[in-house]
C-alpha positions as CSV (number, residue, x, y, z in Angstrom):
1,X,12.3,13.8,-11.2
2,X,11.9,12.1,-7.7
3,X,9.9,8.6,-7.4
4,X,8.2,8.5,-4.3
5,X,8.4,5.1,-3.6
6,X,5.5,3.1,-2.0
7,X,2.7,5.6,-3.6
8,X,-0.5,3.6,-5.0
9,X,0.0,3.9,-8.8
10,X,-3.6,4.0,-9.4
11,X,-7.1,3.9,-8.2
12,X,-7.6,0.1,-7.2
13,X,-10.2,-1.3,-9.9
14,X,-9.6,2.0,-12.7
15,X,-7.7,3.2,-15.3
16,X,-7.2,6.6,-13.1
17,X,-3.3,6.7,-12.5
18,X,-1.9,8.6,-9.5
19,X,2.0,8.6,-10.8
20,X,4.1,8.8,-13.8
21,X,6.8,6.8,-14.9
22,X,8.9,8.5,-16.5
23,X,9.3,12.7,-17.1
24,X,7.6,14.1,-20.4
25,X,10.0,14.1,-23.0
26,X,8.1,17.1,-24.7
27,X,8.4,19.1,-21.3
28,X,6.7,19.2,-17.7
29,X,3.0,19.1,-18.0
30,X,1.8,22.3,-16.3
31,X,-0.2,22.0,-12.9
32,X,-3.4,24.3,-13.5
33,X,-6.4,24.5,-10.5
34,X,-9.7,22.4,-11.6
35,X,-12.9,23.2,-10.9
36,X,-14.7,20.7,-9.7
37,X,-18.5,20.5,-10.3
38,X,-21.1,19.1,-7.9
39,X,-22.3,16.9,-11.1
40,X,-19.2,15.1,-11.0
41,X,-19.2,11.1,-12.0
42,X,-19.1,8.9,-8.6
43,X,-15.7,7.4,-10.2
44,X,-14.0,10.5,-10.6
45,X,-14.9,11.6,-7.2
46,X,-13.6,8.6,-5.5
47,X,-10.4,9.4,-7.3
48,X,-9.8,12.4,-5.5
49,X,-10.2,11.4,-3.0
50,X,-8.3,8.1,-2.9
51,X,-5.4,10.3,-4.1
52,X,-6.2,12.8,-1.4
53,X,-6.2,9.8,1.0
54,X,-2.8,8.7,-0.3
55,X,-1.2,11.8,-0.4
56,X,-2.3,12.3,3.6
57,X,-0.8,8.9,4.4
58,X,2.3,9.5,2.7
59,X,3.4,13.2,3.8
60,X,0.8,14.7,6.1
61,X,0.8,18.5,5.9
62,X,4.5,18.0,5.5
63,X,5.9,19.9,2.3
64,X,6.9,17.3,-0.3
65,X,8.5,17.3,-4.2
66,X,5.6,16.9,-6.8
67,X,8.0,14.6,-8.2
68,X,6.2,11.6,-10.5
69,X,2.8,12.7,-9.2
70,X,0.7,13.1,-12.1
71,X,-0.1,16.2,-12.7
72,X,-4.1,15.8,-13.7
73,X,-4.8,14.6,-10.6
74,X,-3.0,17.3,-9.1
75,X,-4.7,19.6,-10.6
76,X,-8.1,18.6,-9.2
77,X,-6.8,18.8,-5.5
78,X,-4.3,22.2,-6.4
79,X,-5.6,25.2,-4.8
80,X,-7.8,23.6,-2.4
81,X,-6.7,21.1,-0.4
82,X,-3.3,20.7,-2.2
83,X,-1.4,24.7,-2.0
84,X,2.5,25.3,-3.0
85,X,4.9,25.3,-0.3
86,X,7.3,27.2,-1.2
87,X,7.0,30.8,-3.3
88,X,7.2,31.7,-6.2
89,X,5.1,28.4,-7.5
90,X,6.5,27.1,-10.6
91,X,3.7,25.1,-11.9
92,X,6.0,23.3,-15.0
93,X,8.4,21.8,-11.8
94,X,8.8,18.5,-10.8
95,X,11.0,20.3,-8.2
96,X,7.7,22.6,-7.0
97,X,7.2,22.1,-3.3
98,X,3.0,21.4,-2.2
99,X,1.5,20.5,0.6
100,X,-1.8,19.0,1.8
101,X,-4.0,22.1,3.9
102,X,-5.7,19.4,6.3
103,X,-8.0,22.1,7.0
104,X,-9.7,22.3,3.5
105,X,-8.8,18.4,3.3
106,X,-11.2,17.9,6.0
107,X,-14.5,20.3,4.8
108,X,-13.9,18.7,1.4
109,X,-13.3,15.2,2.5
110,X,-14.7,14.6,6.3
111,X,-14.8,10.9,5.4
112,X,-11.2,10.9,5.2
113,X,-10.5,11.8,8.7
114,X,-13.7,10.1,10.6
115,X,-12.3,6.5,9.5
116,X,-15.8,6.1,7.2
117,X,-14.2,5.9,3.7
118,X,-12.2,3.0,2.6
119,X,-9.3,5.7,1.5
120,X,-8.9,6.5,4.9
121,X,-5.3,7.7,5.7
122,X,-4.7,5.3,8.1
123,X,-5.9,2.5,6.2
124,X,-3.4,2.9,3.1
125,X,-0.2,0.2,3.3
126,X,3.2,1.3,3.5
C-alpha cells in the first residue's frame, strides 16, 4: 500500500481522518459512491471538502494510487468529483488509479478554486 507522504491526516480540529496507517488486515475496505444529502451536518461538509482541497493540492487532475487514502472519505467524493483513472475500477485496490474531475470539483466546491475557503488548494503546506 503506498503512503503518500505530506497528506493532512485529518481535518484540523476533528476526529475525521483523511489516511490510514496501516492496510486492513481483514481485506481492502471496498470504495462505494455516497450520496450526499443537502441536510448534511456543517462538519461533515467541511470534510469534504478539506479532503477535496488536499487531494487538489497534492495531485491535480493528475491520476494517482488510492494508496492509504481512507476509503470513507473517498467514498463521499467517488463518482463526482473523484472518477477511476484507469478501467476496469477495482474498488477493493489500494493499487486502483482515481483522479480529481476539476470540472465537477469546481460546481460542487467553487470556494475551492475562488481562494474564499480556508481549504483552498493553494493554501495547503507541502
Amino acid at each position: 500500500m503506498l503512503k503518500h507522504r505530506g497528506f493532512p491526516g485529518r481535518l484540523p480540529g476533528s476526529d475525521f481522518q483523511f489516511t490510514i496507517r496501516r492496510a486492513n488486515p481483514k481485506g481492502v475496505t471496498p470504495l462505494q459512491p455516497r450520496k450526499r444529502f443537502a441536510d448534511r451536518k456543517l462538519i461533515d461538509r467541511r470534510a469534504d471538502e478539506a479532503f477535496l482541497g488536499a487531494l487538489i493540492a497534492h495531485f491535480a487532475d493528475a491520476p494517482f494510487e488510492r494508496g492509504n487514502l481512507d476509503a470513507g472519505r473517498l467514498s463521499w467524493l467517488l463518482g463526482r468529483e473523484v472518477v477511476a483513472a484507469s478501467d476496469p475500477f477495482d474498488p477493493v485496490s489500494y493499487d486502483q488509479l482515481l483522479r480529481v474531475d476539476m470540472r465537477a470539483a469546481e460546481a460542487s466546491f467553487p470556494q475551492l478554486f475562488d481562494g474564499s475557503s480556508e481549504f483552498a488548494f493553494d493554501t495547503w503546506e507541502d
